[in-house]
N, C-alpha and C positions, 0 to 999 in steps of 0.2 A: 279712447279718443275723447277731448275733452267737450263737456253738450256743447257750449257757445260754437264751437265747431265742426259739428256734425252736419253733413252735405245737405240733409233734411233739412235744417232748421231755415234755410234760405228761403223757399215759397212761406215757410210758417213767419217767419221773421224778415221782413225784406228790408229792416233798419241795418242788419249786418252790413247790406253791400252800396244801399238806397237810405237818404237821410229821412225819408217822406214822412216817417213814423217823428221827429221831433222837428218837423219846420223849414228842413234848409236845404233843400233838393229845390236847388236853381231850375226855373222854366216849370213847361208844364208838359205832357204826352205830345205835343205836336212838337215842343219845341228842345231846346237846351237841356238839359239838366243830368246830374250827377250820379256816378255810382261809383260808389268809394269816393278815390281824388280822380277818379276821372271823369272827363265831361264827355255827352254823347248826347248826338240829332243836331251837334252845329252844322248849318246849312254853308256847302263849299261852294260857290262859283264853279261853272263849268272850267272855266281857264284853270282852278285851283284843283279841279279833279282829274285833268287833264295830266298836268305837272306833277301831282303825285303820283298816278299809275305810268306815266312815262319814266318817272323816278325808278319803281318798282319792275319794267322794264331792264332799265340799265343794270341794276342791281342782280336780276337775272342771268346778266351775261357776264358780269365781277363773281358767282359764282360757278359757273358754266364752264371756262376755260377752264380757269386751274385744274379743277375736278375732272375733265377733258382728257387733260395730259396726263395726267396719273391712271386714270383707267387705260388707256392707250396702249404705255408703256406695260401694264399688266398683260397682255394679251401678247405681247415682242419678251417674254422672258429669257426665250432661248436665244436669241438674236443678239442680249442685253450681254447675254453670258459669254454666246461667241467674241461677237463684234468689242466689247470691255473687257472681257474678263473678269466675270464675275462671278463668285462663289452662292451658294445660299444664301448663308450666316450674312456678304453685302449686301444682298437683293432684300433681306428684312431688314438690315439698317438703313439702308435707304427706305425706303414703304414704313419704319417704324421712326425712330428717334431722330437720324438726322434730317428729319423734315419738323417733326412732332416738336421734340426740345426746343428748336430755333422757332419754331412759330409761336408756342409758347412765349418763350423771352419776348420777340419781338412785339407779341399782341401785348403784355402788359405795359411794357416801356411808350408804346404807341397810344394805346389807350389811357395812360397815364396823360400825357401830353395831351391829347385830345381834351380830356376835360379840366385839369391846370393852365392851362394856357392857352384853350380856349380855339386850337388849332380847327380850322373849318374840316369837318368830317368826308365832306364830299373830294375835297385837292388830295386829303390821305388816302382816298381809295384809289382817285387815278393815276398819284404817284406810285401809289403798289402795284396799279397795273403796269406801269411802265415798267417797274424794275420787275417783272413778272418778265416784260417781254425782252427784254434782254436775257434774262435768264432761261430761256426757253433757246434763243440763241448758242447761247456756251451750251446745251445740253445735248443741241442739233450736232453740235462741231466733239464731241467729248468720244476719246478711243480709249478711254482708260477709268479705274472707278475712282480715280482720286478727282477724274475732271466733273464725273460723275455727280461725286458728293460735293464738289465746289458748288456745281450749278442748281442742286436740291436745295444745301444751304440759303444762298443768295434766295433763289423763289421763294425760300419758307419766310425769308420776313416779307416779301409781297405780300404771300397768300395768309399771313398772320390777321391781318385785318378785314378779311375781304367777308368773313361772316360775324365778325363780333358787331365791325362798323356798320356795314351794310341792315345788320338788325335794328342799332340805334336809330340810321336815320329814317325807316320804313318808321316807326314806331313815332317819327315825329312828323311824316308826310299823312300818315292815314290816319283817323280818325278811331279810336279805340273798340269801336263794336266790326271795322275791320279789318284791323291787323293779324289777324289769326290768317285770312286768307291773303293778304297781301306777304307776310312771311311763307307760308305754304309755297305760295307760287315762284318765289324768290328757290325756296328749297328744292324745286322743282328741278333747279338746273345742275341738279346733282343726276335726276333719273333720267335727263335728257342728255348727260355727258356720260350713262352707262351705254345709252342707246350709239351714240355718235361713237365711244373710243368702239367699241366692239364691231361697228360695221365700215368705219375707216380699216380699222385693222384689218378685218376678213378682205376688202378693196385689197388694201395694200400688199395683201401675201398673194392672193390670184393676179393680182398684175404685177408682181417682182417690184415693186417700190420698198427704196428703202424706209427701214423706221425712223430714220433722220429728218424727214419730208415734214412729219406729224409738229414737232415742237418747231422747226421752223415756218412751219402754216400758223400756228397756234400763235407764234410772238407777234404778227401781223394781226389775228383778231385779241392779242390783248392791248396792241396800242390803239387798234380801234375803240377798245372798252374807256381804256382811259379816255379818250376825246369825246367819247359821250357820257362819263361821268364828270369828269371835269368840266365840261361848257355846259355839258346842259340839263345839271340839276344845280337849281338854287338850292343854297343850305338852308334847311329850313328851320324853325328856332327851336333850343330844347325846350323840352317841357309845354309844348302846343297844344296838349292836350290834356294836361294836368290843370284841377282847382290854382288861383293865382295863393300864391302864399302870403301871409299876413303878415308876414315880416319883410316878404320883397322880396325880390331877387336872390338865391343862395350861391356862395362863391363856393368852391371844391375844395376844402381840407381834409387830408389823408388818412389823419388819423380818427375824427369823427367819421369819413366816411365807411372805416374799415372796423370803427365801431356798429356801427349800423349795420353793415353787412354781416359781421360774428350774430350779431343779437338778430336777426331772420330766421325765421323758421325752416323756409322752405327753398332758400338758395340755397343752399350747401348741399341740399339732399337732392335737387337736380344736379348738381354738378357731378356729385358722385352718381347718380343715375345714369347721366347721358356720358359720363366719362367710361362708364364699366358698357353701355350700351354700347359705340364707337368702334370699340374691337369687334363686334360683327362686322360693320363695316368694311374694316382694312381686310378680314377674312374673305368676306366673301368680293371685292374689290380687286385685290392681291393674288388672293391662291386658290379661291374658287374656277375661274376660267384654266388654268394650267392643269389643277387637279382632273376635271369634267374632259380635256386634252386628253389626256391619261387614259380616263375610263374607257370616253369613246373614242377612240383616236382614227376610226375611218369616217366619222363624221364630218367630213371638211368643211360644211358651212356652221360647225357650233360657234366659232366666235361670233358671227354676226346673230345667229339666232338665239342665244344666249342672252346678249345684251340686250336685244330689241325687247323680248318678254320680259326677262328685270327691268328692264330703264320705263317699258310703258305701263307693266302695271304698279311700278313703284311713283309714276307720274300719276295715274289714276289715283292711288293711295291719296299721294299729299295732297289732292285736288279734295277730296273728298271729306277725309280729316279736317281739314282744313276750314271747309263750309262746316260742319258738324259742329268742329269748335268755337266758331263763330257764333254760330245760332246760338249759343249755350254759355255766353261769356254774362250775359246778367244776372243765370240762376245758378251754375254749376260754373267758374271761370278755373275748376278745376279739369275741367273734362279732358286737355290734354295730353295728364298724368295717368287718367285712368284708360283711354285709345292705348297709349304708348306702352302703357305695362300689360293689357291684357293681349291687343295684337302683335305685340314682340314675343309673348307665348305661344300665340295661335303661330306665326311665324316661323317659330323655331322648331315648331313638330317638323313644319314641313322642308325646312330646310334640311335637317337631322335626315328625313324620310330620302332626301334626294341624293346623299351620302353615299346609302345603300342601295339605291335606284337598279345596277346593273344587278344585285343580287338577291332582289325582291323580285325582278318581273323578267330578267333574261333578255332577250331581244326584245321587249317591249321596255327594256330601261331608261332608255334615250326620254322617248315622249314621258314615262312617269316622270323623271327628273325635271324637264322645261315646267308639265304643271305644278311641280312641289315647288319649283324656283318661282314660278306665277304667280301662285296663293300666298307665299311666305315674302313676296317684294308686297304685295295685297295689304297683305296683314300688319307685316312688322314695319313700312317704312315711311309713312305717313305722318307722322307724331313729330318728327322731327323744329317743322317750321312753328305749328303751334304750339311746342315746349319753347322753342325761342321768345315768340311772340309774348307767353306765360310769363317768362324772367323778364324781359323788357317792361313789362305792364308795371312789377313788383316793384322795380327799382327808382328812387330820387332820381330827377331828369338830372339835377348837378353833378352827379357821380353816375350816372350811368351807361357812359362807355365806360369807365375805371372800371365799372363793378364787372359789364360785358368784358372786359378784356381776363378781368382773375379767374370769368367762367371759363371764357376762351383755351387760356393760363393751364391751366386746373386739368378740365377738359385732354387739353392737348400731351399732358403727362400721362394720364389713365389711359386715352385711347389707343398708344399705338403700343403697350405692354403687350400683348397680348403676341401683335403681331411679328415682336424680336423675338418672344420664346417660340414660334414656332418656325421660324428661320433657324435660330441655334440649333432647336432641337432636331431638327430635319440633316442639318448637315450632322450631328454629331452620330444621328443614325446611320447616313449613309457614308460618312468616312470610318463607322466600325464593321460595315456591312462590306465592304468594298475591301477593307482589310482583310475579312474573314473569308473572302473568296481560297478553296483553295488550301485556305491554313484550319487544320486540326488540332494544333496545340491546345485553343485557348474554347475545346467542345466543340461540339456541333453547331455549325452557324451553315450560311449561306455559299455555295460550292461553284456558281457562276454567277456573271455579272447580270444574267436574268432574276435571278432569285436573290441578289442586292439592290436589286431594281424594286422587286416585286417588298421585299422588306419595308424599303424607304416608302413605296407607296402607302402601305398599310400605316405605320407610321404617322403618313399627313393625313388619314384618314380618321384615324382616333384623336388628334391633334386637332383637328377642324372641328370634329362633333364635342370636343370638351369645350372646346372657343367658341361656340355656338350656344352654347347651356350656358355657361358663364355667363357671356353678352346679355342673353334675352331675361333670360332668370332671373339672375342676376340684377339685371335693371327693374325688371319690373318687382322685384321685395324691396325697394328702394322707391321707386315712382309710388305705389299705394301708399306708404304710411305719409310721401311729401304733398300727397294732397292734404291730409288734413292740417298744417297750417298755413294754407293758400290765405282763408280771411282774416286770420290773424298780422300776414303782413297786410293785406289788404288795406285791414284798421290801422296799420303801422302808419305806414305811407301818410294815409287821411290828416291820420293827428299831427304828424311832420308839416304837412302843408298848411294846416289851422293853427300850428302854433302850443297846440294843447300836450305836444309830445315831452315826456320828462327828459333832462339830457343824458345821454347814452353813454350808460356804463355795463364795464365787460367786467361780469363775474369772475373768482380766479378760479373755479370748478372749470369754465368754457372756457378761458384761457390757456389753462392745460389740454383740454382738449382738442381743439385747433391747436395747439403747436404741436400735440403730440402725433395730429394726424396729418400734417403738413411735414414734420418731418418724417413719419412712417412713407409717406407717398416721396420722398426725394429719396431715401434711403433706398428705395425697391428701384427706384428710376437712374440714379446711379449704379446698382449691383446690375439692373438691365444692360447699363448704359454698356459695363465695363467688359461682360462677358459677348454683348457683341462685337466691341470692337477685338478683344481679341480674337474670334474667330475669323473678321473681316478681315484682317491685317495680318493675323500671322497662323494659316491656317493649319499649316507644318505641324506648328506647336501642338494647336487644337487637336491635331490627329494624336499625338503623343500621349498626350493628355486623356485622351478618351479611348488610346489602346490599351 
């Protein structure tokens, strides 16, 4: 780690973050003045504090629903199966790429426009809610998985923007010492849409409601979303809280800005971070509540008690994280990288540990598992808003949804890998298991449809614990080494805004690498792409194939 960069050197050296040491730290402790390019202790009117946490509000509920309805439908899998017709290998392309891919596309394309042309941030989120609530519509009305995947597609350019944008403009309503908890609490409406899908569901199966109710409720509170983003947050200007630039105002060009962002230290290795992170997510999201189904299956109220413990102490998390990072964005504005990668370890013991819950404790497995799910939403889920908040801080206000959207982008290819290979792989287990009922030819396999059952289960279970290690592990050998060039973009930025920045050139060392790593990650995300659709579509085959 190179010394200029060493976490220490900040209380020793506060010129790294603070200009105080050569003269040019605007204001004085009571008042204004600078750390890094940014400004901090400007005094807001109550009206102007008002308006931004009413902002940050709305923004709570732009992520809230979407997140809502996908939990929801996790909990109706069997329902999903009967009622459509659906196979595994669909039920992960749905939950993986055809949400993933299209949101992807769409965040970049949208965030492109956003800062080329200047599109007001706030009208793009509440037309995404709109067309959210229509697509929640087709999904309410959908008997088959082609209607299925129409109406996932159409959502996923809704819900494409609804956290790249939503970050931008938190980043330009708050004030920079508190954006960490004003993202936090935004991210919040991810553990309070675990809490809501899980105990609608449990509602809806003890009163015989169908699962069709859920997304047509859902498309009434996302037009509601829209009418409170749209009317009533003013857009507020980029760059509000950035040093003024000495050159003036900057306009959004492409390719300098994609210069800038190759030459960063520490975007690239959050995106890889939180993109390898993500797939816990889908995992425990998607196949956690079905699996837990499984283990305990006379437990009739686990969907609602499931979700209630995940969604509140994963609320507790972000709430918490969230202040911590805040407090700590003058001396450490790394702190988010290092919550995120040590409590996604601490996390993953405990999740790992709830795997095996029924055959660690016996009848006592039930309760061990709610607390390993308890301690591990605790631990691992927290980091999320203040890693946001961290890339929003790093990035040029002119390019910074573009850049937000390539995170988004990026992100949205890495995160749902994870969760197609364990849709294929599950059905390719249980269509060789299901085969082998019965037939001796091809050795000793499973001889009833209990013990193809019992196979497939085992199965999701070593499936889940490798996607668990990956995710947390995984993220956090990636999250440590990106803190250490937090001040380096820090300085970046600074000098960008003073003018003192050289113009940005891209080595052809990093140019091979970014493209060789941009294409490695297309190349994995179409081989994903192709081998779910074939199982989705033609699953005949896929049995063929895999007898």
């Amino acid at each position: 780690m190179p010394d200029e960069e060493q976490p220490g050197k900040l209380v020793k050296e506060p010129a790294l973050l603070n200009d105080d040491a050569e003269g040019k730290t605007e204001g004085t402790s009571e008042g204004p003045r600078t750390i890094g390019p940014f400004v901090v202790g400007l005094k807001q009117t109550r009206r102007e504090q008002f308006a931004a946490w009413y902002g940050v509000a709305a923004l709570f509920f732009v992520v809230l629903v979407p997140t809502t309805n996908a939990t929801i439908l996790a909990y109706f899998t069997a329902e999903l199966k009967r009622d459509c017709g659906l196979t595994i290998a669909q039920y992960g392309l749905l939950t993986g790429y055809a949400s993933g891919l299209v949101n992807a596309i769409a965040a970049l394309l949208l965030g492109w426009g956003v800062d080329r042309y200047n599109w007001p941030r706030t009208y793009v989120l509440a037309a995404a809610s709109l067309l959210l609530s229509g697509m929640y519509i087709l999904e309410g009305m959908a008997t088959n998985f082609g209607m299925l995947l129409a109406a996932v597609m159409i959502g996923s350019v809704g819900a494409s923007v609804h956290l790249s944008l939503s970050v931008s403009v938190v980043s330009d309503l708050l004030p920079p010492e508190h954006v960490s908890i004003g993202q936090a609490l935004i991210f919040t409406g991810e553990a309070v849409a675990v809490v809501l899908g899980g105990n609608v569901a449990y509602a809806f199966k003890i009163n015989g409601i169908t699962w069709r109710a859920a997304p047509l409720g859902l498309a009434v509170a996302s037009f509601c979303t829209c009418l409170a983003v749209g009317l009533g947050i003013r857009e507020p200007p980029k760059g509000r809280f950035i040093i003024e630039p000495r050159e003036g105002e900057r306009k959004f060009e492409l390719l300098p800005a994609l210069a800038y962002l190759a030459n960063m230290r520490t975007f690239w290795m959050l995106i890889l971070g939180l993109g390898i992170r993500m797939n816990a997510g889908h995992l425990v999201l998607a196949y956690m509540p079905p699996y837990f189904d499984i283990l305990y299956p006379t437990q009739t109220t686990l969907d609602a008690t499931f979700a209630t413990v995940v969604g509140v102490f994963a609320f507790m998390s972000s709430i918490i994280i969230g202040f911590i990072c805040e407090r700590n964005l003058k001396k450490r504005p790394w702190m988010a990288l290092y919550t995120g990668a040590i409590g996604g370890v601490g996390g993953c013991l405990f999740f790992m540990i709830s795997l095996w819950s029924r055959k660690i404790a016996g009848d006592g497995g039930y309760a061990l598992m709610l607390v390993c799910m308890a301690l591990g939403a605790l631990l691992a889920n927290g980091a999320t808003g203040p890693l946001a908040a961290l890339t929003a801080l790093l990035l040029p206000p002119e390019f910074k949804s573009f850049a937000l959207s390539v995170y988004e982008f990026l992100t949205g290819l890495l995160g749902p890998m994870y969760s197609v290979i364990v849709g294929v792989g599950l059905q390719a287990v249980s269509l060789r298991a299901t085969r082998q009922v019965g037939d001796n030819v091809q050795g000793p396999g499973p001889t009833t449809k209990l013990e193809a059952g019992e196979k497939t289960f085992k199965a999701a279970q070593i499936l889940l614990a490798v996607g668990l290690l990956f995710a947390f592990v995984g993220s956090a050998l990636v999250f440590i080494p990106a803190s250490w060039g937090v001040l380096s973009d820090i300085r970046k930025q600074r000098e960008r805004a003073e003018g003192t920045a050289p113009p940005e050139r891209l080595r052809l060392g990093r140019k091979i690498v970014m493209i060789t790593a941009v294409v490695a990650v297309m190349v994995i995300v179409i081989f994903l792409l192709t081998i779910s659709l074939a199982a989705s579509f033609n699953p005949g085959g896929f049995r063929r194939n895999q007898g």
